[in-house]
MIVEX-238156 format. One record per residue (C-alpha): x, y, z. Coordinates in steps of 0.1 Angstrom, whole numbers, plus 2048, in hexadecimal, padded with zeros to 3 digits. Each point is the difference from the previous one (the first is absolute). Example, Ala and Ser with C-alpha at 12.3 -4.5 7.8 and 13.67 -1.06 7.14 Angstrom:
<nodes>
87B7D384E;80E8227F9;
</nodes>
This chain:
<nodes>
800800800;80B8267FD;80C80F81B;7E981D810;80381C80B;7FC80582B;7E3805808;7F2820810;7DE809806;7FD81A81F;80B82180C;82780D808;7F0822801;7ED801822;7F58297F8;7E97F17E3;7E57F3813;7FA820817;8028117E2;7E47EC7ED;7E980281F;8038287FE;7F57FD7DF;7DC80E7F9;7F97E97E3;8097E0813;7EB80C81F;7E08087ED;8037ED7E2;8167E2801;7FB7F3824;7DC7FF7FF;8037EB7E1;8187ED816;7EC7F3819;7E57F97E7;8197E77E9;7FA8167E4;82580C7FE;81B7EA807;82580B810;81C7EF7FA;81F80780D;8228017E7;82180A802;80082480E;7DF8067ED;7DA7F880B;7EC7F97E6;7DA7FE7FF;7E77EA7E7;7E08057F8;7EF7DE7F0;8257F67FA;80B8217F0;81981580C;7EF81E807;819815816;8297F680F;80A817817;825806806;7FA824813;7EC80B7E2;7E17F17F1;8027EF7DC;7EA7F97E9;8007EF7D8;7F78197EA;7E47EE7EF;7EE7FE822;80A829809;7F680F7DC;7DC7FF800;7E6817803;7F4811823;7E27F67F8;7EB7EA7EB;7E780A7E9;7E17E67F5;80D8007DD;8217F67EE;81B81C7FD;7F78177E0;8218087E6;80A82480F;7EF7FD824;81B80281A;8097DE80E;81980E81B;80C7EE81D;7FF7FD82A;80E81E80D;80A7EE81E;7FD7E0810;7E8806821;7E780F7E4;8057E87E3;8037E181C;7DF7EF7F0;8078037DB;8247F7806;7ED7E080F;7EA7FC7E5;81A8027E7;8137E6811;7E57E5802;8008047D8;8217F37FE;7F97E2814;8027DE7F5;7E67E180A;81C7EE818;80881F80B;7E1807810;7FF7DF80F;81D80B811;7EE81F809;7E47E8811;81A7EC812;80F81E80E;7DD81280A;7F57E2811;8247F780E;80082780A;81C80581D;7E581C811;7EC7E8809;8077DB7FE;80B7F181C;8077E27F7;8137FA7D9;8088207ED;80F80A7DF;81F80C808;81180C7E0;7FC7FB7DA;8108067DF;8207ED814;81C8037E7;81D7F2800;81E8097E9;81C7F27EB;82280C807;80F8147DF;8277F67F6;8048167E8;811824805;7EA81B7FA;8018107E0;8087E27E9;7E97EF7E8;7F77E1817;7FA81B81B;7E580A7EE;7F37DE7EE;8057F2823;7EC81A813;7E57F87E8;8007DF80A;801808822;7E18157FF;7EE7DE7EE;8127E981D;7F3818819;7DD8007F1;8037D7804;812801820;7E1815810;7ED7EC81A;7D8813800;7F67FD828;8127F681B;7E97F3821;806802826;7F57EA81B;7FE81581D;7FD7E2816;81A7EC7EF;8158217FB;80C7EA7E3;7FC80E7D9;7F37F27E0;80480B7DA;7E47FA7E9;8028047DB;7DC80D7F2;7F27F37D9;7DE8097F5;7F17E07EF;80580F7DC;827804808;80E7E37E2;81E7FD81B;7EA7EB816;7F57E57E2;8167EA7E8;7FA7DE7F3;8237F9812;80F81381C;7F1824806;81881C801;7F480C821;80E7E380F;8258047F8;7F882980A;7F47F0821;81E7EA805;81381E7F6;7F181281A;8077E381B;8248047FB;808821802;7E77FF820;8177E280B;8238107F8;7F682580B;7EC7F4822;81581181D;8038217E7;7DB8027F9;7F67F5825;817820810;7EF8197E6;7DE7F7805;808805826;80C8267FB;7DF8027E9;7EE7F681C;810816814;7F681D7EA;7DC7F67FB;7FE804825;810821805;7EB80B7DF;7DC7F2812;807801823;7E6814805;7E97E97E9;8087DD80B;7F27F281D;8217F080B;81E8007EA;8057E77EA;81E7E180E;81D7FD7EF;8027E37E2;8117E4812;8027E67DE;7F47FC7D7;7EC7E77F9;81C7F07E4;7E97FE7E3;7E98147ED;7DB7FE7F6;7EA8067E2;7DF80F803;7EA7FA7E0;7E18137FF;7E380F7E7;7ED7E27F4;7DF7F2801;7F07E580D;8007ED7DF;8298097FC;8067F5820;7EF7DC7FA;8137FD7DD;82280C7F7;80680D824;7FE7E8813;8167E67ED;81B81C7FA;7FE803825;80C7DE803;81C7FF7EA;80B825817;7FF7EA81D;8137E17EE;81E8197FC;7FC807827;7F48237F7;7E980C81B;7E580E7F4;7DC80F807;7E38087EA;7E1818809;7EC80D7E6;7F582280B;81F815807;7E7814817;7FE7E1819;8247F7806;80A803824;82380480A;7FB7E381B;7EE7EA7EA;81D8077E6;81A7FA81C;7F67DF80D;7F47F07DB;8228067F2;8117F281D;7E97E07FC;7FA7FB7DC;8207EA7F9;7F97DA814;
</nodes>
């Protein structure tokens, strides 16, 4: 395998926080949204990023961001499609703008990504006690040989951006209880990575996924305990009682499928299932993204391999 990169995912800058809570937009827009699961924060490398229905709609890194195709809209919408020569405009700031920034982000959305969004709504850190989401998007990256400024550097840093797109675990769960973490990998049924008349891809990306967990355990296990850390100094005044540090990772990672019907689940689904579990991939399968429960996810991937 390629070696990767440490792994960091917390704060070095303890100012950042303090700063983000004196913020007007995260007070009266984001935090409500918070404790509601619409928004999701996640914690990076000197940088807080938050996701709306698996879009990232703000980072903050002492300054709040924004992609231009969610900021360059209009103030307001009309009931009619923009005219040739009628002003389109854009935001003129953030705390204003917040909801069409938020609309605009939920356009660029994908169908697993707002399973993830579910997952992380009903896993919401505000106010489950029991298994949360924790993190998603969890990236983990190839370390570049080349010297900067040469022509591998830059054929190589393409690849790396496609390595890190495959090396990108969606939602990673916590047991509270068990202080102990698990990965999941998230397919919508229509995803052709999930079906093959021989092995599905999703299985060596799984297996992928089980060895970097395997090879970069201690690393990932110390991170997540600084996140932690900062999730409690962020939401102290939100969470009942802080959240325990991660004591272990559960050493493989699941598969949700989800977004079929009743008659897809009877057919092709529940065969493909089978051959998952053949290749010891743990997997669970809900049909309505709406319904999935972070516990229920939790314990069925933990069981689904006899």
């Amino acid at each position: 395998m390629d070696s990767i990169k440490t792994f960091k995912r917390y704060l070095k800058n303890d100012e950042l926080i303090s700063k983000l809570k004196n913020e007007k937009l995260f007070q009266d827009k984001l935090l409500p949204d918070i404790e509601s699961g619409k928004v999701f924060p996640a914690i990076r490398n000197d940088v807080i990023d938050f996701y709306y229905y698996n879009s990232l709609l703000f980072e903050y890194d002492g300054e709040f961001k924004t992609h231009p195709k969610f900021a360059f809209v209009p103030e307001k919408y009309g009931k009619h499609y923009v005219t040739d020569g009628k002003k389109v405009g854009n935001v003129t700031d953030f705390y204003n703008g917040y909801e069409n920034i938020k609309e605009r982000a939920k356009l660029y959305t994908s169908v697993e990504a707002i399973g993830v969004h579910y997952i992380c709504k009903n896993g919401n850190l505000l106010s489950n006690k029991d298994y949360i989401a924790l993190d998603i998007e969890v990236a983990f990256e190839k370390i570049k040989n080349e010297p900067e400024g040469t022509l591998n550097y830059f054929e190589n840093t393409e690849k790396e951006k496609k390595l890190k797109d495959q090396n990108r675990i969606d939602v990673l769960l916590y047991s509270i209880k068990e202080k102990q973490l698990l990965f999941v990998e998230a397919k919508h049924y229509t995803n052709g990575e999930i079906w093959s008349n021989g092995t599905p891809k999703v299985v060596n990306q799984v297996k992928r996924y089980n060895e970097i967990i395997k090879m970069k355990n201690d690393e990932i296990l110390k991170s997540y305990q600084k996140y932690v850390e900062n999730l409690n100094d962020l939401f102290k005044d939100e969470l009942e009682n802080p959240l325990p540090m991660p004591e272990k990772i559960y050493p493989e990672c699941g598969l949700i499928i989800f977004g079929f019907d009743q008659s897809q689940k009877d057919n092709r689904l529940t065969s493909n299932k089978e051959k998952l579990i053949s290749n010891n991939i743990r997997v669970y399968t809900i049909g309505n993204e709406k319904s999935i429960k972070s516990s229920t996810l939790y314990k069925e991937i933990i069981d689904s391999v006899k």
